[in-house]
Backbone and ligand atoms as CSV (ligand in chain L), in Angstrom:
chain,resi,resn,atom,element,x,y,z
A,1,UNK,N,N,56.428,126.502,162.359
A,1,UNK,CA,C,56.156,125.346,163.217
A,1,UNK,C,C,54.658,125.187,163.437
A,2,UNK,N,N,54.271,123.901,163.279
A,2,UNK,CA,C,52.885,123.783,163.303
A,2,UNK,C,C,52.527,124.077,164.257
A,3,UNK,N,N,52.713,122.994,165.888
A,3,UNK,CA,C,52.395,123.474,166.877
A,3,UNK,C,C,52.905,124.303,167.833
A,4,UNK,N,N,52.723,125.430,168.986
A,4,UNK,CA,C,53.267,125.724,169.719
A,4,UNK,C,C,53.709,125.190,170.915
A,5,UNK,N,N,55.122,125.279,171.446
A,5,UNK,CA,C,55.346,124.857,172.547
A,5,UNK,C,C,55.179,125.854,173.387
A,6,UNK,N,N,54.094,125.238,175.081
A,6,UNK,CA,C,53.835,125.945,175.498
A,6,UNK,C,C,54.797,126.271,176.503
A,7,UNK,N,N,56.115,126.202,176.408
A,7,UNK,CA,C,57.037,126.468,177.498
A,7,UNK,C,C,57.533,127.553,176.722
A,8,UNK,N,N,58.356,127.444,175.547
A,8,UNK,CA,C,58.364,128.680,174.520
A,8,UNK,C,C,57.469,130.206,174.680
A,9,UNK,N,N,56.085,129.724,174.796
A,9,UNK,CA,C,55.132,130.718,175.088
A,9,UNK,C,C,55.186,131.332,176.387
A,10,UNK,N,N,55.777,130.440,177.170
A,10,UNK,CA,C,55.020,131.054,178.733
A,10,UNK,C,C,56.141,131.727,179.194
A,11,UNK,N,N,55.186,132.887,180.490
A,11,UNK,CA,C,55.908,133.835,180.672
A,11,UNK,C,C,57.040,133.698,181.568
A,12,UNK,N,N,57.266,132.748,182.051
A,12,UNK,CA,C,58.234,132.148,182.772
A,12,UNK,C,C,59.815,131.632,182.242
A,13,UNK,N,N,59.313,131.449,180.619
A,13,UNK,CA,C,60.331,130.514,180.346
A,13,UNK,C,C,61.787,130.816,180.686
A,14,UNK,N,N,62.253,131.500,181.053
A,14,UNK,CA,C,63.634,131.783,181.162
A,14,UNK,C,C,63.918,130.967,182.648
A,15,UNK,N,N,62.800,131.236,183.595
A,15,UNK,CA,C,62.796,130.270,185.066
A,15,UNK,C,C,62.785,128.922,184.545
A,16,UNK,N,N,62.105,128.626,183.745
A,16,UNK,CA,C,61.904,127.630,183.425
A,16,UNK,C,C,63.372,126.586,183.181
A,17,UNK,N,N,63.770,127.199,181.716
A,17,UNK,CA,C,65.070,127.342,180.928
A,17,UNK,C,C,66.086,127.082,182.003
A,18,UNK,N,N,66.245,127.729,183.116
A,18,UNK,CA,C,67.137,127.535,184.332
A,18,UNK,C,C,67.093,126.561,185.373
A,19,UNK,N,N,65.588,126.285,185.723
A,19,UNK,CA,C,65.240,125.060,186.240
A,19,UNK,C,C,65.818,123.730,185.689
A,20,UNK,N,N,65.541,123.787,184.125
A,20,UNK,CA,C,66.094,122.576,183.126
A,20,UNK,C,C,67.062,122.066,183.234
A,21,UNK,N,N,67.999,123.336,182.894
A,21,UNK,CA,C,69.493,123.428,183.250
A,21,UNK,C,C,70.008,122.639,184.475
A,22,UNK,N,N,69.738,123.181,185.453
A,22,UNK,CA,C,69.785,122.279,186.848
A,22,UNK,C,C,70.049,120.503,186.623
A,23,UNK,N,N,69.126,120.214,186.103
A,23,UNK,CA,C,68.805,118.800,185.967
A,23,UNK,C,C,67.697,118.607,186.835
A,24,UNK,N,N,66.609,119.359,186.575
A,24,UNK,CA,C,65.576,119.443,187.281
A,24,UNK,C,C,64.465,118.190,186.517
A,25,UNK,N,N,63.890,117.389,187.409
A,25,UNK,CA,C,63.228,116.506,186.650
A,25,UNK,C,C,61.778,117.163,185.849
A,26,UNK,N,N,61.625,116.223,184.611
A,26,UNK,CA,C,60.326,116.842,184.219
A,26,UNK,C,C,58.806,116.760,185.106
A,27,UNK,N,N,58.864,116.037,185.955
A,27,UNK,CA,C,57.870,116.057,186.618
A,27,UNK,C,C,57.556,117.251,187.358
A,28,UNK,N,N,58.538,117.532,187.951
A,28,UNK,CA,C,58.701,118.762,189.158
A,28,UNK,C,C,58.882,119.608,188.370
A,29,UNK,N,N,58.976,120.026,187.057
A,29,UNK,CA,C,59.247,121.689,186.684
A,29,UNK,C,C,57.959,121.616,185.960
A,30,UNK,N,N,57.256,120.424,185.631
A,30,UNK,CA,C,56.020,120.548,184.743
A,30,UNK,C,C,54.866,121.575,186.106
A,31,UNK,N,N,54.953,120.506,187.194
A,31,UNK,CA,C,53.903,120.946,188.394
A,31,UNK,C,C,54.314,122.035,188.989
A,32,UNK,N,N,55.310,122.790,188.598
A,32,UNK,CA,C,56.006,123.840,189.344
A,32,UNK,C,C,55.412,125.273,188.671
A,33,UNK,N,N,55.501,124.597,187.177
A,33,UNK,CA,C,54.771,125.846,186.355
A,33,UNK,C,C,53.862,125.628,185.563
A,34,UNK,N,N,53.345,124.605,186.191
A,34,UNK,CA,C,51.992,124.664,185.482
A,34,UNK,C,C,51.455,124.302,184.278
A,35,UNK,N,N,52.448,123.403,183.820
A,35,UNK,CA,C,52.944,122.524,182.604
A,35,UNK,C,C,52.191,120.996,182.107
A,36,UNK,N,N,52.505,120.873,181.081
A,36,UNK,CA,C,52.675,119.360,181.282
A,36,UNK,C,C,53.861,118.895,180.614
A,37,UNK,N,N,54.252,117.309,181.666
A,37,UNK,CA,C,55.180,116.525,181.264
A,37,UNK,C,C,55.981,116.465,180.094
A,38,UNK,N,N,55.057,116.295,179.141
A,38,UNK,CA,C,55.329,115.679,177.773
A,38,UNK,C,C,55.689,117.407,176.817
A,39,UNK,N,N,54.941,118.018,177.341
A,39,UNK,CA,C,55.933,119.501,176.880
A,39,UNK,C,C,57.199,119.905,177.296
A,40,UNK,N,N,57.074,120.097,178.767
A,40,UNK,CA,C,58.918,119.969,179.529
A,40,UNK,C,C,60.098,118.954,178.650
A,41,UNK,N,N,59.493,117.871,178.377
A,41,UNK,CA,C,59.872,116.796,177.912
A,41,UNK,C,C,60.906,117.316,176.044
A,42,UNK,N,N,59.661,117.753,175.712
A,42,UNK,CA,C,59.598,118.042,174.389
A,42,UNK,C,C,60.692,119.440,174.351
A,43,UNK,N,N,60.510,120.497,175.250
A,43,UNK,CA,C,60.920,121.497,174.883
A,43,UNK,C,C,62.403,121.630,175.179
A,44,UNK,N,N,63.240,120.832,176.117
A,44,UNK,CA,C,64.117,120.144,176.433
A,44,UNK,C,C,64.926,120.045,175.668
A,45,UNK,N,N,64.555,118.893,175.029
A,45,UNK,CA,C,65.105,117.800,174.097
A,45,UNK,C,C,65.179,118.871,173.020
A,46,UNK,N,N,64.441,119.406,172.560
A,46,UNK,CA,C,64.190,119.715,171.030
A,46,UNK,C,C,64.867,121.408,170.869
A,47,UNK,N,N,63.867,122.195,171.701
A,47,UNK,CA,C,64.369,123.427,172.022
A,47,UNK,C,C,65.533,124.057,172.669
A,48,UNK,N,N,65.425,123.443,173.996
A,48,UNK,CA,C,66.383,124.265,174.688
A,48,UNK,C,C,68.066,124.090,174.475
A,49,UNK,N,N,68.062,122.407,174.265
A,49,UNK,CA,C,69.741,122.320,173.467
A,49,UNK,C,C,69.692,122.811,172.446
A,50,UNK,N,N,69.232,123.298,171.331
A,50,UNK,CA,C,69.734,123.532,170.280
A,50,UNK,C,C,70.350,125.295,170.580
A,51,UNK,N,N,69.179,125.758,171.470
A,51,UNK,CA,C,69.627,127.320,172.480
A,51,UNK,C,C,70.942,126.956,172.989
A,52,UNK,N,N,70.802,126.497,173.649
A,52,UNK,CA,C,72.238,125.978,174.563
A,52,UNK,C,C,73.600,125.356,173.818
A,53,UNK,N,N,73.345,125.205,172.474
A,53,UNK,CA,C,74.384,125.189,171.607
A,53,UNK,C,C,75.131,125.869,170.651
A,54,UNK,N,N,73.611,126.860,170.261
A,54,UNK,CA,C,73.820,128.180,169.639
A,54,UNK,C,C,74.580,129.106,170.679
A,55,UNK,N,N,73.811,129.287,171.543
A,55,UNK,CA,C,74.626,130.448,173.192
A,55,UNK,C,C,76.446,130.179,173.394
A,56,UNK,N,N,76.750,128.058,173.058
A,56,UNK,CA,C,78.022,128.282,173.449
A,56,UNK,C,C,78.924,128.494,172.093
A,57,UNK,N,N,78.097,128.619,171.378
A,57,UNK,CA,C,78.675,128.728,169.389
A,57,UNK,C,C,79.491,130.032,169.590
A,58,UNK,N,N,78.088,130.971,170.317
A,58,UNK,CA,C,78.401,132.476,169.841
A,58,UNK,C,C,79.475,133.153,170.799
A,59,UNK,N,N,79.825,131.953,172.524
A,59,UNK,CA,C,80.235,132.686,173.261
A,59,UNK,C,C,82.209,131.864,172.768
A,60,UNK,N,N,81.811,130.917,171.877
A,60,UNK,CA,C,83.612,130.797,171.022
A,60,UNK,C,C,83.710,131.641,170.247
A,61,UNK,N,N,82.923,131.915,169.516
A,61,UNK,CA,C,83.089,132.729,168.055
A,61,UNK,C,C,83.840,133.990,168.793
A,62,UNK,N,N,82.876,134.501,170.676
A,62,UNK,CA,C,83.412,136.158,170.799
A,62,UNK,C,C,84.494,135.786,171.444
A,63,UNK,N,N,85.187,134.433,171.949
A,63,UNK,CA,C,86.427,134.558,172.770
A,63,UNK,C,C,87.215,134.533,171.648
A,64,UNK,N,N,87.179,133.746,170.445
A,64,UNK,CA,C,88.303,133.819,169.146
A,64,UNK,C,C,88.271,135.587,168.859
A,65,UNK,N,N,87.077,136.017,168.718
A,65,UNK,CA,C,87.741,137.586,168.416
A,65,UNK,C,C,88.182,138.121,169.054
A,66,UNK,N,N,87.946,138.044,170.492
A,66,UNK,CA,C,88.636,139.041,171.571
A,66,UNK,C,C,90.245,138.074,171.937
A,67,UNK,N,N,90.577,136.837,171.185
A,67,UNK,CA,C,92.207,136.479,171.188
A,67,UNK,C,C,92.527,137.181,170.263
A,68,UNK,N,N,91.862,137.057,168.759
A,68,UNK,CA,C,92.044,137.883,167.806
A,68,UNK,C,C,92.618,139.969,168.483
A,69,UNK,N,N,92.005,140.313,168.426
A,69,UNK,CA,C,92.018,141.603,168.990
A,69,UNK,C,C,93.558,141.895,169.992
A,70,UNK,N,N,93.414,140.885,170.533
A,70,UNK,CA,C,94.409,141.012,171.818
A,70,UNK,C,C,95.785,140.880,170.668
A,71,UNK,N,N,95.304,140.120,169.901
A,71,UNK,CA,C,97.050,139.788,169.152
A,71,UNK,C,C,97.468,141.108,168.296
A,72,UNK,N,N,95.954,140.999,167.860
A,72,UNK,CA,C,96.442,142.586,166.855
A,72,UNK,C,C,96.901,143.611,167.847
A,73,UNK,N,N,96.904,144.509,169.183
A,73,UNK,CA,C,97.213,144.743,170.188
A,73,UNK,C,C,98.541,144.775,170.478
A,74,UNK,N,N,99.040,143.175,170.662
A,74,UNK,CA,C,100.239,143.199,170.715
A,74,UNK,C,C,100.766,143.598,169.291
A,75,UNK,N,N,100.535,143.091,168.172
A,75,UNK,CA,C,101.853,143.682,167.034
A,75,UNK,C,C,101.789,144.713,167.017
A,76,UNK,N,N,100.670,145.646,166.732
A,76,UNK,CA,C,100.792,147.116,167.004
A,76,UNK,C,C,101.900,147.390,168.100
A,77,UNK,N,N,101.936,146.805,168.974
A,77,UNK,CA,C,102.857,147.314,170.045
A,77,UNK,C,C,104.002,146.646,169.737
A,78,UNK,N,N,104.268,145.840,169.394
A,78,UNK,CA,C,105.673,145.110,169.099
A,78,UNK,C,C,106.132,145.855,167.617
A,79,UNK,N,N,105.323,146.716,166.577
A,79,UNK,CA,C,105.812,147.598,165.677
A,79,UNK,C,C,105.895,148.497,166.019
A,80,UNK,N,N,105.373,149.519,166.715
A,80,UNK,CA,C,105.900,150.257,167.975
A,80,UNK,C,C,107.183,150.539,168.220
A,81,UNK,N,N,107.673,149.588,168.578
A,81,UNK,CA,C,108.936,149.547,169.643
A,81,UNK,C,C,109.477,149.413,168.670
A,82,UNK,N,N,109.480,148.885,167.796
A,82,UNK,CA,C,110.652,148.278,166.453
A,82,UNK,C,C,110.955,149.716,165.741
A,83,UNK,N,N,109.658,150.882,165.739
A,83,UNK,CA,C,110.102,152.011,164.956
A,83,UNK,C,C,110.831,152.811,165.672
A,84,UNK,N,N,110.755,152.504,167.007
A,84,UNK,CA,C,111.504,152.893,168.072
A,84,UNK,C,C,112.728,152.766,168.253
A,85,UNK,N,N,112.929,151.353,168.464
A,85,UNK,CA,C,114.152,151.030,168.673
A,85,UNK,C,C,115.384,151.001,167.577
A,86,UNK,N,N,114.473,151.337,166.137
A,86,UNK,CA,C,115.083,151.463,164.949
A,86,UNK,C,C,116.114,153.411,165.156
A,87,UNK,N,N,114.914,153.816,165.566
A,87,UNK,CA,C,115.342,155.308,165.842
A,87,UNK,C,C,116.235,155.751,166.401
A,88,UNK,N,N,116.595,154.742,167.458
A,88,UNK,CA,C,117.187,154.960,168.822
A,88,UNK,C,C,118.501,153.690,168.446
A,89,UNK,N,N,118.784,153.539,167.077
A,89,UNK,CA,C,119.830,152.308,166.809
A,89,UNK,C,C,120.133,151.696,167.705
A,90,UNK,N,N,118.774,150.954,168.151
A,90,UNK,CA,C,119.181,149.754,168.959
A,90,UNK,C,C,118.680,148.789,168.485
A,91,UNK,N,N,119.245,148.104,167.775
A,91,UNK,CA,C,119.653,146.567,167.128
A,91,UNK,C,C,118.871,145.161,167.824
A,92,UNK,N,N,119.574,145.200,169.043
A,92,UNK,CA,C,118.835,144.218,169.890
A,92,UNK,C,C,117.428,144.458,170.047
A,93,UNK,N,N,117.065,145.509,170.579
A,93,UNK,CA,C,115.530,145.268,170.989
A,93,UNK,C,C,114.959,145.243,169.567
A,94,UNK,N,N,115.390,146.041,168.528
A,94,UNK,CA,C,114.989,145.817,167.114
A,94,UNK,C,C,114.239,144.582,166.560
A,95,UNK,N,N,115.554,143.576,166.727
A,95,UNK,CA,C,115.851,142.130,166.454
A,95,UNK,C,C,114.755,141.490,167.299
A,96,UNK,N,N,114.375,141.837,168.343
A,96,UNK,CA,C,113.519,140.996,169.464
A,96,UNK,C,C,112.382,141.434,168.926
A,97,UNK,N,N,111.643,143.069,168.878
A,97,UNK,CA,C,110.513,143.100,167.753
A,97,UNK,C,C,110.042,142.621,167.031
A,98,UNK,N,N,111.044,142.520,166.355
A,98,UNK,CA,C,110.510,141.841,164.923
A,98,UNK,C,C,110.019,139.869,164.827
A,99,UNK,N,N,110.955,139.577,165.887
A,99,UNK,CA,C,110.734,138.406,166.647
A,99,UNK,C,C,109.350,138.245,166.855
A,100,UNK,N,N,109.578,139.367,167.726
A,100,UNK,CA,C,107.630,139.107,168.354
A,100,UNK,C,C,106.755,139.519,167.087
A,101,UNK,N,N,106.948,140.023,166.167
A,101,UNK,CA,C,105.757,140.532,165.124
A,101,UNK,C,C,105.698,139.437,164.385
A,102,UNK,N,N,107.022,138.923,164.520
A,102,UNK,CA,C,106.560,137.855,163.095
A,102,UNK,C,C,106.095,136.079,163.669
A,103,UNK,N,N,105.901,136.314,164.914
A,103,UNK,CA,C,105.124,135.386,166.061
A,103,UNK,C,C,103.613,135.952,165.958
A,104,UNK,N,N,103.239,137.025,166.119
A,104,UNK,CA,C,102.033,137.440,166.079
A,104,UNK,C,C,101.522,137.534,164.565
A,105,UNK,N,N,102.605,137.810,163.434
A,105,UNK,CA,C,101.918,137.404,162.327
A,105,UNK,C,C,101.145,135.945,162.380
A,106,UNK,N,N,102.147,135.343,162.641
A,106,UNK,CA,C,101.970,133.889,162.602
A,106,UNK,C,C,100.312,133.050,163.240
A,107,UNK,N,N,100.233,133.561,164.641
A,107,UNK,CA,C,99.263,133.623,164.984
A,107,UNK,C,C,97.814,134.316,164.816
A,108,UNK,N,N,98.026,135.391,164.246
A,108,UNK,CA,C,96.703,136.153,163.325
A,108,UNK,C,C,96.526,135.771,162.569
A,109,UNK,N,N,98.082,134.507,161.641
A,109,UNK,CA,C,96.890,134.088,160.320
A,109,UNK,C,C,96.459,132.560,161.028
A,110,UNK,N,N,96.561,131.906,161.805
A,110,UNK,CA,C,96.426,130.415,162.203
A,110,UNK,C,C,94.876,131.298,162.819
A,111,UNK,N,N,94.480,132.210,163.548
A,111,UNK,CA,C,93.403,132.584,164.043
A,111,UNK,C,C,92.659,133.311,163.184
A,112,UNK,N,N,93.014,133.556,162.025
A,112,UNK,CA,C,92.147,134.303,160.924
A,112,UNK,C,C,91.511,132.826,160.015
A,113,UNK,N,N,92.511,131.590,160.473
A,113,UNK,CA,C,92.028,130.650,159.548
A,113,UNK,C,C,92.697,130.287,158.151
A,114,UNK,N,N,93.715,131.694,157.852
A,114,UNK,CA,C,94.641,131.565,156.889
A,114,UNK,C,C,95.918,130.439,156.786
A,115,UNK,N,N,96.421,130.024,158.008
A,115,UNK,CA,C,96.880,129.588,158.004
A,115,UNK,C,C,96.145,127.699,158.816
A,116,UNK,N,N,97.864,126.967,158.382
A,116,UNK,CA,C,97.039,125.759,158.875
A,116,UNK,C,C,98.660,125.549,159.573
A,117,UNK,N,N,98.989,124.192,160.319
A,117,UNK,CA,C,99.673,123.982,161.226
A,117,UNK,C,C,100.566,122.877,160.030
A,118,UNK,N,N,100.254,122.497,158.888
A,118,UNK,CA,C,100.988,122.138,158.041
A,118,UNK,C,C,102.392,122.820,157.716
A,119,UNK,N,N,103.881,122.076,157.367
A,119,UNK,CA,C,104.613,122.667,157.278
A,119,UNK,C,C,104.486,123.146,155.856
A,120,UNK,N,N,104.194,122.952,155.006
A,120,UNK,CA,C,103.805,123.778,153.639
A,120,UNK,C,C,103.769,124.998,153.448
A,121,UNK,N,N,102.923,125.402,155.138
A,121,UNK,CA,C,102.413,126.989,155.005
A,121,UNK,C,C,103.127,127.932,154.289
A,122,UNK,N,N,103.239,128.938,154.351
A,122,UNK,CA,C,104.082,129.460,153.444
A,122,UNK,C,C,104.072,131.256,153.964
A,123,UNK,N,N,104.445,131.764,155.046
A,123,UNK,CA,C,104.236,132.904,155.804
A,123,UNK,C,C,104.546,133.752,154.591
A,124,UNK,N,N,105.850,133.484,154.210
A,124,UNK,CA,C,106.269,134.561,152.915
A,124,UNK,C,C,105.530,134.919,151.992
A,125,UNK,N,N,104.571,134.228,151.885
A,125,UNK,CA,C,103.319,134.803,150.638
A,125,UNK,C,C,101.995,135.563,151.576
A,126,UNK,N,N,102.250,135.873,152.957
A,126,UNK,CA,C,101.792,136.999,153.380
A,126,UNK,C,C,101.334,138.587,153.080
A,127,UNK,N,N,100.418,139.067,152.956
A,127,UNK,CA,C,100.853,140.479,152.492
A,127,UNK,C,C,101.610,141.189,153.436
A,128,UNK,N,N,100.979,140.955,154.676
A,128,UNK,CA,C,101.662,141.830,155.725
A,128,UNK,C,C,103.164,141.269,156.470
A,129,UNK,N,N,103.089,139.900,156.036
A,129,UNK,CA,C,104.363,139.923,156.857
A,129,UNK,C,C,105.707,140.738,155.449
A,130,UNK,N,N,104.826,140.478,153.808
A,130,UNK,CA,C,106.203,140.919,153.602
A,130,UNK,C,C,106.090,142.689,153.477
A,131,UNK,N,N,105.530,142.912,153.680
A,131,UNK,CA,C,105.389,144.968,153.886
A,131,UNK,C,C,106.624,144.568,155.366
A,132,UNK,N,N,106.143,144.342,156.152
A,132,UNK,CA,C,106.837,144.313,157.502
A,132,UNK,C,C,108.426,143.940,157.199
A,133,UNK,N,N,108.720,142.926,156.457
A,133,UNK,CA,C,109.675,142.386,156.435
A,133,UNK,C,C,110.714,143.563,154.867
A,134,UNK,N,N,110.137,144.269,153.766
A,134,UNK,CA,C,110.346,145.745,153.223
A,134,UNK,C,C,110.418,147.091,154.285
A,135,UNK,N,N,109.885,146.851,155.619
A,135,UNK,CA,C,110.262,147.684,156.256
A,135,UNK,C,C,111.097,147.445,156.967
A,136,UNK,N,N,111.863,146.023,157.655
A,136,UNK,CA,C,112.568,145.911,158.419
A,136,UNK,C,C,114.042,146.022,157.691
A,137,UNK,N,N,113.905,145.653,156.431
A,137,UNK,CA,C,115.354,145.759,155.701
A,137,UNK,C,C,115.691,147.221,155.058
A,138,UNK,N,N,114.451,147.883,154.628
A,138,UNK,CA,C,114.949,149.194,154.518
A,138,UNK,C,C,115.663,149.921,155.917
A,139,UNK,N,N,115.037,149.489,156.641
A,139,UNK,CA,C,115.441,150.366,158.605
A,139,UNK,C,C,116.905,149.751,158.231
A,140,UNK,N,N,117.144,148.429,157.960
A,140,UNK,CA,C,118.522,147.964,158.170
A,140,UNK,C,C,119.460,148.519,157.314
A,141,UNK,N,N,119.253,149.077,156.184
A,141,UNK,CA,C,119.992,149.410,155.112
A,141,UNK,C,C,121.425,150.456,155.772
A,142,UNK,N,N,121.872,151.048,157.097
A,142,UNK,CA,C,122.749,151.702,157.119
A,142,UNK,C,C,123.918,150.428,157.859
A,143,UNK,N,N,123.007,149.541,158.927
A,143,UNK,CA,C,123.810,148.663,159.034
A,143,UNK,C,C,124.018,147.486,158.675
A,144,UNK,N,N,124.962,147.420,157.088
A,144,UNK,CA,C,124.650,145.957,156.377
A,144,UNK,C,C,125.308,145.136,157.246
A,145,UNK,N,N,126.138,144.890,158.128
A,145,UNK,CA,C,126.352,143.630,158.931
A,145,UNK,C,C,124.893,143.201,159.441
A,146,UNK,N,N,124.642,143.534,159.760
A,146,UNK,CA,C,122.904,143.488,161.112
A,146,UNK,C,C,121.711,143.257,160.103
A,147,UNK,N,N,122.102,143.343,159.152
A,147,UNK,CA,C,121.048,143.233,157.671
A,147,UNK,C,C,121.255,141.969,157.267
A,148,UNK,N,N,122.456,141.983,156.968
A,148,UNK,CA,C,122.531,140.159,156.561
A,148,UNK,C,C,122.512,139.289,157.964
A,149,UNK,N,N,122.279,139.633,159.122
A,149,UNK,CA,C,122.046,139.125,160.018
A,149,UNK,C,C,120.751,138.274,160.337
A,150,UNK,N,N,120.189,140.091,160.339
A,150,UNK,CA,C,118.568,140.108,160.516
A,150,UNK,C,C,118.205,138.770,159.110
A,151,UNK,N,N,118.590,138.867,157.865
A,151,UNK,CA,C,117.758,138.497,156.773
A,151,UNK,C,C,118.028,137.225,156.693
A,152,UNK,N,N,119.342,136.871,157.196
A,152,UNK,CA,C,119.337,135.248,157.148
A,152,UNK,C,C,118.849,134.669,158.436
A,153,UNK,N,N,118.699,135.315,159.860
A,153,UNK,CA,C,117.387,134.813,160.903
A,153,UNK,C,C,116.007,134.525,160.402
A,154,UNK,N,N,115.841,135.529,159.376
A,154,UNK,CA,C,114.469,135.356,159.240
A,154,UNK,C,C,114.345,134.419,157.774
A,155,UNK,N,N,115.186,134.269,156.926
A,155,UNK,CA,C,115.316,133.049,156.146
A,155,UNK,C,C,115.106,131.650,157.204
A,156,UNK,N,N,116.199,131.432,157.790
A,156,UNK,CA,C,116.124,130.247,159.063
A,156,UNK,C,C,115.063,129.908,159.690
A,157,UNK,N,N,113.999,131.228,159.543
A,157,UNK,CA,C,113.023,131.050,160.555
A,157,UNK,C,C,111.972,130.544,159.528
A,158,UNK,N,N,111.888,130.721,158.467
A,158,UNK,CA,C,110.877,130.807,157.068
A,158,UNK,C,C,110.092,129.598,156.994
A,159,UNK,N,N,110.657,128.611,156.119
A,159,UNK,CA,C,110.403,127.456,155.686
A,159,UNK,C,C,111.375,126.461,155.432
A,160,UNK,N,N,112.342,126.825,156.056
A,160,UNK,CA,C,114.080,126.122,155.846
A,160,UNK,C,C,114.216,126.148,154.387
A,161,UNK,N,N,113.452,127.083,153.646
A,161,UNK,CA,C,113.896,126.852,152.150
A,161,UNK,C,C,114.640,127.665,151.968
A,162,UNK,N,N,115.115,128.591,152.516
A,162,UNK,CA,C,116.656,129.419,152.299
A,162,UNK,C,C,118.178,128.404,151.781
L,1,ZN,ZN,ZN,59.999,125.276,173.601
């Protein structure tokens, strides 16, 4: 940059920066710190939104990872219970697991960006949902009623292309 802005420079600027914010006029923050007009003016306009747009860029980018995080969180815990409740041949809470995992798949890829809200999508060409879905039918393999249960819920649930 050719010239310097002297609000940029000065040792204040963060008072400054906050004053702005306010909706503090340029007159009164120029004479306040010792400024002039046409710099307040300048540094405003030019500088400080583009700060103030970057700051709210970075503070979406960290709430998408920390939804991100939270989801991965839950499937861990909703596979959890499923190896659990597999152990403990209980069917129902099984069935409700897998419910919730393949909800949180769903949502880790729409928040990874993998997915889109189009019905096209295509979950089944997942890597992880189909590992998950090789583990849920092997667990099922002693009870084939609850297998063809489980496998045509989760057909139904797919892409109606079952
Ligand atoms: Zn500036």
């Amino acid at each position: 940059m050719p010239r310097r802005c002297t609000v940029c420079d000065h040792p204040q600027k963060h008072s400054i920066d906050e004053t702005l914010i306010t909706g503090a006029p340029y007159r009164s923050v120029a004479k306040r710190f010792g400024l002039s007009e046409s710099a307040v003016y300048r540094h405003k306009t030019e500088h400080l939104s583009a700060h103030l747009s970057k700051a709210r860029e970075a503070e979406e980018v960290a709430q998408a990872d920390d939804l991100l995080d939270q989801v991965r969180d839950l499937q861990g815990r909703a596979l959890d219970i499923l190896g659990r409740a597999e152990k403990a041949g209980d069917l129902r809470t099984a069935l409700a697991a897998i419910s919730q995992a393949r909800g949180n798949l769903e949502l880790l890829g729409k928040l990874a960006g993998e997915l889109d809200e189009r019905p096209v999508v295509n979950l089944n060409a997942s890597p992880e949902w189909l590992e998950l879905r090789a583990v849920i039918v092997a667990a099922l393999k002693p009870y084939s009623d609850a297998r063809v249960a489980v496998l045509r819920a989760l057909e139904a649930g797919g892409n109606g292309s079952a």
